[in-house]
FIBAKOL-730980 format. One record per residue (C-alpha): residue number from 0; residue in one letter; x, y, z. Coordinates in Angstrom, 2 decimals, decimal comma. Layout:
FIBAKOL-730980
MARMI kemar pake       X       Y       Z
MARMI   NUM    A       X       Y       Z
...
This chain:
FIBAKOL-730980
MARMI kemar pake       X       Y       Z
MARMI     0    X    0,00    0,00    0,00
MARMI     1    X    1,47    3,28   -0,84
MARMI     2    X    0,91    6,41    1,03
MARMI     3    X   -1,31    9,14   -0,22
MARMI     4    X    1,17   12,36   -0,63
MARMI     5    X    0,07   15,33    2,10
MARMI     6    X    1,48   18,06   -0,31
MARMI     7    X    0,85   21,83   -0,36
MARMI     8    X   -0,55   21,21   -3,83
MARMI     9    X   -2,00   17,96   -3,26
MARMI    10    X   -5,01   16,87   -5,21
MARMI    11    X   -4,79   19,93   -7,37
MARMI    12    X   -5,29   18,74  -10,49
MARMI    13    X   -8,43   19,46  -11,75
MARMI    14    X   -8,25   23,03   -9,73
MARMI    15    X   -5,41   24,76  -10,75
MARMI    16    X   -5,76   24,14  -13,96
MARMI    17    X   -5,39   26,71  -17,13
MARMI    18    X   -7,68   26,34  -19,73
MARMI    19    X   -6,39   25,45  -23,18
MARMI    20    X   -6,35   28,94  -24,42
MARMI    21    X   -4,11   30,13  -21,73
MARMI    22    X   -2,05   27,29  -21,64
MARMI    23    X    1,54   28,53  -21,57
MARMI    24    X    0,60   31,89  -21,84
MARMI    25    X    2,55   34,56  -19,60
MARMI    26    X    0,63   36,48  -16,71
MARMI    27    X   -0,57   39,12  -18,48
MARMI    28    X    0,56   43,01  -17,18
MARMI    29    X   -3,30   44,15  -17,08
MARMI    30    X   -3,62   42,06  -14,02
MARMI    31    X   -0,13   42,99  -12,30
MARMI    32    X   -0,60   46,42  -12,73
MARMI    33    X   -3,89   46,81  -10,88
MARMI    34    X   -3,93   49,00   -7,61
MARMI    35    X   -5,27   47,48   -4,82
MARMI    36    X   -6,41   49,45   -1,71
MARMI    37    X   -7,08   49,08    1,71
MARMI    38    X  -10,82   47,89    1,93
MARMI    39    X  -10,75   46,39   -2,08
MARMI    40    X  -13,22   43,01   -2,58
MARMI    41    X  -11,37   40,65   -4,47
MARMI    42    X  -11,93   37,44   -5,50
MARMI    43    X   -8,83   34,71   -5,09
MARMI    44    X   -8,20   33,56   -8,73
MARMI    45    X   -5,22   31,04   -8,06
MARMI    46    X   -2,36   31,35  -11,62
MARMI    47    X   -1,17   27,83  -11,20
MARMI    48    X    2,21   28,65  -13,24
MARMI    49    X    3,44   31,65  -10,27
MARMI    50    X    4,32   29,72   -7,34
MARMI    51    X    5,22   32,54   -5,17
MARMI    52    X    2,43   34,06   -3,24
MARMI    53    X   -0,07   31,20   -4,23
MARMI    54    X   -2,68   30,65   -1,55
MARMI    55    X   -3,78   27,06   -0,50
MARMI    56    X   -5,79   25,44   -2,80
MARMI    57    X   -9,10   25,49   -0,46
MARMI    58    X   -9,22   29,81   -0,99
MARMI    59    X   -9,61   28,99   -4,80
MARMI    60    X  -12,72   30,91   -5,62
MARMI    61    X  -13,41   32,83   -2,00
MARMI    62    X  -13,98   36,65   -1,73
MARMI    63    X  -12,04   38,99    1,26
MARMI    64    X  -11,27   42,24    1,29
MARMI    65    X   -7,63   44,12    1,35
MARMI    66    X   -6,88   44,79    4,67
MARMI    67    X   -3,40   46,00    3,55
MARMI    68    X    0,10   44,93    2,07
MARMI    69    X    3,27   42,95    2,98
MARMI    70    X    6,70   43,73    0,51
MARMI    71    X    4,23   43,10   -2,81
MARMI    72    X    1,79   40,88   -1,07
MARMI    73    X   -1,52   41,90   -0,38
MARMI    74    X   -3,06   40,87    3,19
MARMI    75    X   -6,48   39,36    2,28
MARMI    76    X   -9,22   38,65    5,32
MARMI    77    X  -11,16   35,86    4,23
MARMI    78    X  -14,29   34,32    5,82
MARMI    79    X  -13,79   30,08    6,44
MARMI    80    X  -16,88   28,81    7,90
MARMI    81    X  -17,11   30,55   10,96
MARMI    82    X  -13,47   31,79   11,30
MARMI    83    X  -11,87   35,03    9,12
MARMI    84    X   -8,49   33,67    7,64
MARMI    85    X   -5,73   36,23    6,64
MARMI    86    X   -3,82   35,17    3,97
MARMI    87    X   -0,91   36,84    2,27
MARMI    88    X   -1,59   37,03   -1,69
MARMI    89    X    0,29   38,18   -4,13
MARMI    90    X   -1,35   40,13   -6,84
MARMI    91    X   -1,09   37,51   -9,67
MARMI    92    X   -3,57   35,25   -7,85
MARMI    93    X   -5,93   38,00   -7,23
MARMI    94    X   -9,05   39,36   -9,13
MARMI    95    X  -10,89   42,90   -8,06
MARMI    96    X  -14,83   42,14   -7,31
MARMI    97    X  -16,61   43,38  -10,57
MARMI    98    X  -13,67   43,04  -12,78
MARMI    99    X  -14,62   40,03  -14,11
MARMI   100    X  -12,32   37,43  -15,17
């Protein structure tokens, strides 16, 4: 019997996934570039091909709000259940609310 791996990334496969059209496609500027300010509703939009900054795989898809910044991460409080997670994001993994995308 082999043991199931307990990786950061385990189980990942079918989440962080790009769809064909972006498939080896850079991370484009448009998204790098945008400010984020204190109080900002974004949306966590994992880019499986930047490993720095990426959140767990269980934020994929949750909404918190900018509570401020860390070097070029972004400090995002998110709501888990009952509990409000902070997580340190960095912008390539983020989307504004009512950006779409």
């Amino acid at each position: 019997m082999v043991k199931a791996p307990k990786g950061y990334r385990h189980r990942t496969r079918k989440v962080l996934k790009k769809s064909v059209r972006e498939k080896g496609a850079v991370p484009s500027l448009s998204r790098l570039l945008v400010e984020y300010k204190e109080g900002d509703v974004v949306h966590i939009d994992i880019n499986p091909s930047v490993h720095k900054g990426m959140p767990h795989r269980r934020y994929q898809g949750k909404t918190g709000v900018v509570v401020g910044r860390r070097g070029r991460a972004l400090i995002v409080k998110v709501k888990l259940g009952e509990k409000e997670k902070t997580l340190f994001v960095r912008p390539e993994h983020v989307v504004k609310a009512g950006a779409g995308g």
